[in-house]
C-alpha positions, 0 to 999 in steps of 0.5 A: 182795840183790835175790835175798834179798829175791826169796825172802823175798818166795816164803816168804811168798806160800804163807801170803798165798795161804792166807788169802786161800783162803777166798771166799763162793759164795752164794744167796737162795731170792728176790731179788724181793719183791711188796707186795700188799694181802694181803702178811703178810711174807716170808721169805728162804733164805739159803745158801751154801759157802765155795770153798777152794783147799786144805784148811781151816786148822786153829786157830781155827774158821770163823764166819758172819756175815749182814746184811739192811739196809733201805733207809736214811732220815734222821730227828729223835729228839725227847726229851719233857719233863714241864713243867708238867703235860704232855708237851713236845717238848725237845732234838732230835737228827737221824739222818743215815740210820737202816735201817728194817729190819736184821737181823744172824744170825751162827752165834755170840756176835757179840763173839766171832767179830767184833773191834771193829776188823774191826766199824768197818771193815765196820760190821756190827753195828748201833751202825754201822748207824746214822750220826748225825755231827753228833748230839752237837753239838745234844744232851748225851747224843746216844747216849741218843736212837740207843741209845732209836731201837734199843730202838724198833725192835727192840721191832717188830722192825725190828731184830733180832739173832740169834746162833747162828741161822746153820747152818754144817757141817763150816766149808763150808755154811751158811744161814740164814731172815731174816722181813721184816715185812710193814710193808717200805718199798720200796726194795733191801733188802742182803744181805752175808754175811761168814766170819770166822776169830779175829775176822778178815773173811776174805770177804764177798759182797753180795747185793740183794733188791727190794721193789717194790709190786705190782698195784693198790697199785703203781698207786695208789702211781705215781699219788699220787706223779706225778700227785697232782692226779689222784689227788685228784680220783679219791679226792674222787669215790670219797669223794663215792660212798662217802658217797652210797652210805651214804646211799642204803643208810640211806633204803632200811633206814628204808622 
């Protein structure tokens, strides 16, 4: 009996190792990005391969799958109502944590290449994205105010998603360009990459790339939030010599 179950245990070893004969080897063209005072955005190469122990199987084809995500920050959604004449605060719900950039490139139809079920479980898209646990308690019609944070963002395009915008070749290389807005909050900005076959995640590779102040708006930024009496005796003097340097500019145009 043992040996029975020692060669069923053999047949199917071969079609295991198959499917998990597939991995990600991948790159970023930057894995720093420095906000100047003259930072307009970046944009950022991804690429990679996929590494195979043998050839690639036939049937359904390859797809890739890319993810940029912000750092995430939680928030309240407010709903205004018109009474009486004007615009009120209403209901309210809270956002656990809410990515202020995410960005999904894919070399296909999203619903095509990715299941629902394989989407839950890695929370790719941005339905996912976005945790709001208990929103539906403190609000009827809670995804009315997620599905209005999305259409907000992606009207700034602090959300994005891209289909068909990843190149992939012969099912082995590929990459793609993500554009970060030049309104980046600091923080490690994830990069996940994911090769899927017949909706299945047969991979995924996770990346970070930092965004960090840099210069004299590092400096400033260090200052405002670890010595802020400081920083406002130094902004009260600049004020003060701003204000006298105007004056003394206005009596010497009046002569």
């Amino acid at each position: 009996m043992m040996k029975r179950a020692a060669l069923i245990a053999m047949l199917f070893l071969p079609s295991a190792a198959c499917a998990a004969g597939e991995e990600i080897v991948s790159g970023l063209s930057q894995n720093r990005v420095a906000i100047t005072a003259n930072f307009d955005g970046s944009e950022i190469l991804i690429y990679g391969a996929v590494k195979r122990d043998s050839p690639a199987p036939k049937g359904a084809p390859l797809e890739v799958i890319i993810t940029v995500e912000g750092p995430s920050t939680p928030l309240v959604i407010r709903r205004k109502e018109y009474v009486a004449g004007i615009w009120v605060n209403a209901s309210a719900i809270t956002v656990d944590a809410a990515p202020s950039f995410y960005a999904v490139a894919t070399s296909g139809p999203i619903d095509k290449i990715l299941t629902r079920t394989e989407d839950l479980r890695f929370k790719i898209t941005l339905d996912h994205a976005i945790r709001a646990i208990g929103a539906a308690s403190e609000a009827q019609g809670a995804e009315e105010f997620t599905a209005a944070l999305r259409r907000i963002r992606s009207d700034d395009q602090s959300y994005r998603l891209m289909q068909g915008r990843v190149q992939l070749v012969q099912e082995t290389l590929f990459r793609t360009d993500i554009a970060l807005p030049a309104n980046l909050i600091e923080g490690a900005y994830k990069v996940r990459m994911f090769i899927t076959r017949d909706g299945r995640v047969l991979d995924q590779e996770e990346r970070l790339i930092d965004v960090r102040k840099a210069g004299l708006e590092r400096a400033l930024y260090v200052m405002a939030h670890e010595q802020p009496f400081l920083y406002g005796l130094i902004s009260l003097a600049l004020a003060a010599l701003a204000g006298w340097a105007a004056s003394a500019g206005f009596r010497l145009l009046r002569r």
